[in-house]
Backbone as CSV, one residue per row, in Angstrom:
resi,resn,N_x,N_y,N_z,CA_x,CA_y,CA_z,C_x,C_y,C_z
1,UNK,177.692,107.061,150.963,178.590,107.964,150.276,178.888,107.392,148.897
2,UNK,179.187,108.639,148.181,179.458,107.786,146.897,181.088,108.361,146.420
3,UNK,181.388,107.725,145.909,183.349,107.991,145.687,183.218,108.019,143.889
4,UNK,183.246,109.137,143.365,183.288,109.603,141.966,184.448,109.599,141.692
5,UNK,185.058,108.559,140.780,186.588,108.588,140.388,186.328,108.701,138.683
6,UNK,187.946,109.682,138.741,187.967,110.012,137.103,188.847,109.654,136.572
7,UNK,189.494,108.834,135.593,190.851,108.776,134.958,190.874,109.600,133.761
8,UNK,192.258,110.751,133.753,192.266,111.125,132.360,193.227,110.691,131.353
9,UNK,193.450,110.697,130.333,194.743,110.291,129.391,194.197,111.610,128.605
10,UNK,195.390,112.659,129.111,195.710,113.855,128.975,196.481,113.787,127.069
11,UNK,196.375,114.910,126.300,197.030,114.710,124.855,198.579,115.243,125.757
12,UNK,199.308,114.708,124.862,200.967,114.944,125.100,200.949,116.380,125.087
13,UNK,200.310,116.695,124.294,200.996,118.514,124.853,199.980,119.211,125.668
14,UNK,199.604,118.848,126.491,198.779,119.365,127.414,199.584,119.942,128.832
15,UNK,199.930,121.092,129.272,200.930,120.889,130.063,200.345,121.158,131.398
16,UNK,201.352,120.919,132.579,200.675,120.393,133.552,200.409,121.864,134.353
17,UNK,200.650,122.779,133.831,199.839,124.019,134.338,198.090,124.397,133.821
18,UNK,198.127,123.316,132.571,196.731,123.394,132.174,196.313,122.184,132.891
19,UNK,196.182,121.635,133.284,196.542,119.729,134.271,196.200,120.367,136.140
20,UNK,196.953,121.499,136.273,196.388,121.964,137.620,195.484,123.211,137.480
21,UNK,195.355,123.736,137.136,194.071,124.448,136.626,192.900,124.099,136.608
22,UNK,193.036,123.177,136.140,191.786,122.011,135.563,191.206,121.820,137.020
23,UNK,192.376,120.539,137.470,191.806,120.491,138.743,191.821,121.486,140.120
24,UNK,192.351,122.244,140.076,191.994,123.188,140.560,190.309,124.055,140.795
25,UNK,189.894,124.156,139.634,188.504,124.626,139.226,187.340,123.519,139.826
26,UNK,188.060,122.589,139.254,187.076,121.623,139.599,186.621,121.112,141.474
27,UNK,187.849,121.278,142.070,187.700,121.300,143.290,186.894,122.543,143.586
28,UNK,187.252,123.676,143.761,186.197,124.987,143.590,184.899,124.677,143.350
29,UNK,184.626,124.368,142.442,183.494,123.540,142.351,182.392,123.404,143.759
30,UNK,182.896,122.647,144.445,182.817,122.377,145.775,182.076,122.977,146.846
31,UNK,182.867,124.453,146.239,182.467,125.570,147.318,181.134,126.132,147.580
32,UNK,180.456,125.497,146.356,179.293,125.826,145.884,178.079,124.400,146.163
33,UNK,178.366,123.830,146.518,177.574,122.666,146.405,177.525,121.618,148.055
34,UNK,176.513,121.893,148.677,176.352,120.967,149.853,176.511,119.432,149.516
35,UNK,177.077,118.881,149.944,177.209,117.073,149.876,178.134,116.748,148.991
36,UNK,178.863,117.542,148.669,180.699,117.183,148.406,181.656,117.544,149.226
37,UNK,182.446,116.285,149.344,183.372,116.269,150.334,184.616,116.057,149.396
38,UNK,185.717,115.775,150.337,186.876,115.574,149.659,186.983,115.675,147.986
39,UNK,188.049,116.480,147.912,188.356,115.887,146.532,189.814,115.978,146.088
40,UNK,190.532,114.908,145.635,191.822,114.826,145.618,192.239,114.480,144.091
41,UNK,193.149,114.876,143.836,193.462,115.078,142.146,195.569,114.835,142.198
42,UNK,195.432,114.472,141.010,196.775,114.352,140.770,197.341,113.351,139.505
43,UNK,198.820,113.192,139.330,199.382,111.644,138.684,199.697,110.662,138.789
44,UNK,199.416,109.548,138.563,199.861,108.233,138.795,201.400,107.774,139.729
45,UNK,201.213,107.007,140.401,202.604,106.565,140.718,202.422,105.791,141.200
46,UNK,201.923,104.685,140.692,201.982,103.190,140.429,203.101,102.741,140.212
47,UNK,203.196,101.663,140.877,204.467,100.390,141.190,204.043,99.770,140.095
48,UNK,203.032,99.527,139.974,202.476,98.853,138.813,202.543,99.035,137.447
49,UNK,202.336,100.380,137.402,202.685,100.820,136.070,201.584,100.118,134.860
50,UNK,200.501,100.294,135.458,199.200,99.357,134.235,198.667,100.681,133.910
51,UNK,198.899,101.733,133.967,197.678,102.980,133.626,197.165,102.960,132.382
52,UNK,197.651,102.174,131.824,197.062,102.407,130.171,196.941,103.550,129.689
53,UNK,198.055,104.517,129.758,197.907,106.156,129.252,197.124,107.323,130.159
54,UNK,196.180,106.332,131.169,195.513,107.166,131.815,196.057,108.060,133.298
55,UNK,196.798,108.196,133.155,197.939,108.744,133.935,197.565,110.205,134.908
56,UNK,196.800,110.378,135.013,196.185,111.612,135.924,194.467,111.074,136.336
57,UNK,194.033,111.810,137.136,192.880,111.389,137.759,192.514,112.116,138.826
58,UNK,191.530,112.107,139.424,190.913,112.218,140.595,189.794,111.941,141.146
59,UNK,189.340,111.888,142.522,188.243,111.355,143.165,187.632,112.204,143.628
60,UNK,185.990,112.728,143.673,185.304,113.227,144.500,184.159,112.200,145.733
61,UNK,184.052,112.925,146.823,183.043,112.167,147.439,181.939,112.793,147.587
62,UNK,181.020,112.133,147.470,179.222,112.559,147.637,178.868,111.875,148.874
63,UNK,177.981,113.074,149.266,177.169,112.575,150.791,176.306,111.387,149.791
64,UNK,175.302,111.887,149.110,174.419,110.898,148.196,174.508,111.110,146.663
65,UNK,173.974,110.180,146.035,173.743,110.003,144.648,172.974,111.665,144.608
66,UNK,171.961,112.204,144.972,171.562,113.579,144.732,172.292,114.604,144.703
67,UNK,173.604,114.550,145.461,174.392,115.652,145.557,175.744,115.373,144.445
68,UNK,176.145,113.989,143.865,176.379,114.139,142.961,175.631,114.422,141.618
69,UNK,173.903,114.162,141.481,173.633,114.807,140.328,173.535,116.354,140.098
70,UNK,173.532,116.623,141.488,173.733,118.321,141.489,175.057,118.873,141.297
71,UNK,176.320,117.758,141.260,177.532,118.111,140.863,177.378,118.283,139.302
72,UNK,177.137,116.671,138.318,177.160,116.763,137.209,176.240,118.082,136.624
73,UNK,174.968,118.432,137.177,173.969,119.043,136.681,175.150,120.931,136.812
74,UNK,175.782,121.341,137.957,176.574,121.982,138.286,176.975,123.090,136.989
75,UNK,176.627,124.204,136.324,177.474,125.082,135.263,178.994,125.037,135.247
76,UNK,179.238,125.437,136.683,180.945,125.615,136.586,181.478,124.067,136.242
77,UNK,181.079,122.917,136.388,181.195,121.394,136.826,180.987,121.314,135.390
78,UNK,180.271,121.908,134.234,180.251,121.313,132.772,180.925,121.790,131.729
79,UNK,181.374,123.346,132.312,182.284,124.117,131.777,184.174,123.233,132.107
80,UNK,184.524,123.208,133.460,185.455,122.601,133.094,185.529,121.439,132.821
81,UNK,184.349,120.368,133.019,184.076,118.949,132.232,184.889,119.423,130.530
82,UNK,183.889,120.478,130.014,184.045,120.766,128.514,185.491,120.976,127.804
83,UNK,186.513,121.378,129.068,188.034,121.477,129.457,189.187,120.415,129.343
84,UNK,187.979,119.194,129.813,189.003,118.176,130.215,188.536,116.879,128.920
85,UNK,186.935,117.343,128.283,187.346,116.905,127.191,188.297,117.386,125.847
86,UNK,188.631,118.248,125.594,189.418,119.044,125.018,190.950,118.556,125.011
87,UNK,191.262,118.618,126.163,192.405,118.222,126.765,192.741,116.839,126.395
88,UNK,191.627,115.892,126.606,191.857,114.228,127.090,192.327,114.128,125.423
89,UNK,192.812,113.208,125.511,193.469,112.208,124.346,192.050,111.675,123.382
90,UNK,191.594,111.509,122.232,190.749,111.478,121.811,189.443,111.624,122.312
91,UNK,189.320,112.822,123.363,188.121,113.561,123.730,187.207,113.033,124.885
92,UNK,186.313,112.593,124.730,185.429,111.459,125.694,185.928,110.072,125.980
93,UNK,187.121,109.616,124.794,187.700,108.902,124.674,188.935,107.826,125.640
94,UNK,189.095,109.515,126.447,190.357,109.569,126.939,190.392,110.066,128.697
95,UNK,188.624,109.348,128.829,188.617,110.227,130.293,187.604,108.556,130.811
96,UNK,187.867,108.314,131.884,186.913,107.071,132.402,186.704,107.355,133.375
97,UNK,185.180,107.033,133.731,184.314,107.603,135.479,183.941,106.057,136.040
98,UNK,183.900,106.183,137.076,183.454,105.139,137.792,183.077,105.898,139.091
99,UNK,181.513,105.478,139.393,181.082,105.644,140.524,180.750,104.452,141.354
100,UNK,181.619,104.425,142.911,181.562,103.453,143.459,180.740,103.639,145.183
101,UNK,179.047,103.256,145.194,179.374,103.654,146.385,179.753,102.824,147.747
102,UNK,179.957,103.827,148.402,180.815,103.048,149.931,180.083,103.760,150.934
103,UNK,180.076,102.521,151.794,179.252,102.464,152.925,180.037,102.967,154.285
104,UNK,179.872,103.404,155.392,180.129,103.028,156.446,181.693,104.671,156.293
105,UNK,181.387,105.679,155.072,182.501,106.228,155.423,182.012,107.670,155.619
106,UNK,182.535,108.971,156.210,181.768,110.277,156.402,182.109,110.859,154.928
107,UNK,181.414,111.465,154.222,181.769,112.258,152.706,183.016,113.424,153.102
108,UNK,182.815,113.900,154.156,183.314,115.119,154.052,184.462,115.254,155.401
């Protein structure tokens, strides 16, 4: 499985009805695509408090690396990508991916 995590650092006036929308769509996404599982979205609430601005985020899971390139490759998946650069705080700038995969867990 692979665990697709996103951090965004949203611009200050971005409000959080455009913030659930976003992810909203993007889960939808989903509906369309075999070998995505879960996907959970939201804001920080760290004890920690290290976000470095990046204060919203979310995770998708992939059965395999193929079914996430059929996510990225995805129309609806580049259209609201094109959304959340817009949104993010200096653009591409303001959004960080990390794909981590993990073993031993069901995607979906």
């Amino acid at each position: 499985m692979i665990r697709h995590i996103v951090l965004i650092r949203f611009r200050p006036e971005t409000g959080q009805d455009v913030i659930d929308a976003i992810f909203a769509d993007l889960d939808a996404v989903g509906q369309h695509l075999p070998g995505m599982g879960r996907f959970l979205a939201g804001r920080s609430e760290s004890p920690e408090q290290i976000e470095r601005g990046f204060m919203h985020g979310f995770t998708v899971d992939f059965a395999s690396w193929e079914a996430l390139a059929a996510y990225q490759d995805h129309a609806e998946h580049k259209k609201v990508g094109a959304r959340i650069v817009a949104a993010a705080e200096g653009g591409m700038d303001g959004i960080l991916v990390f794909d981590l995969p993990v073993e031993g867990v069901d995607p979906c």
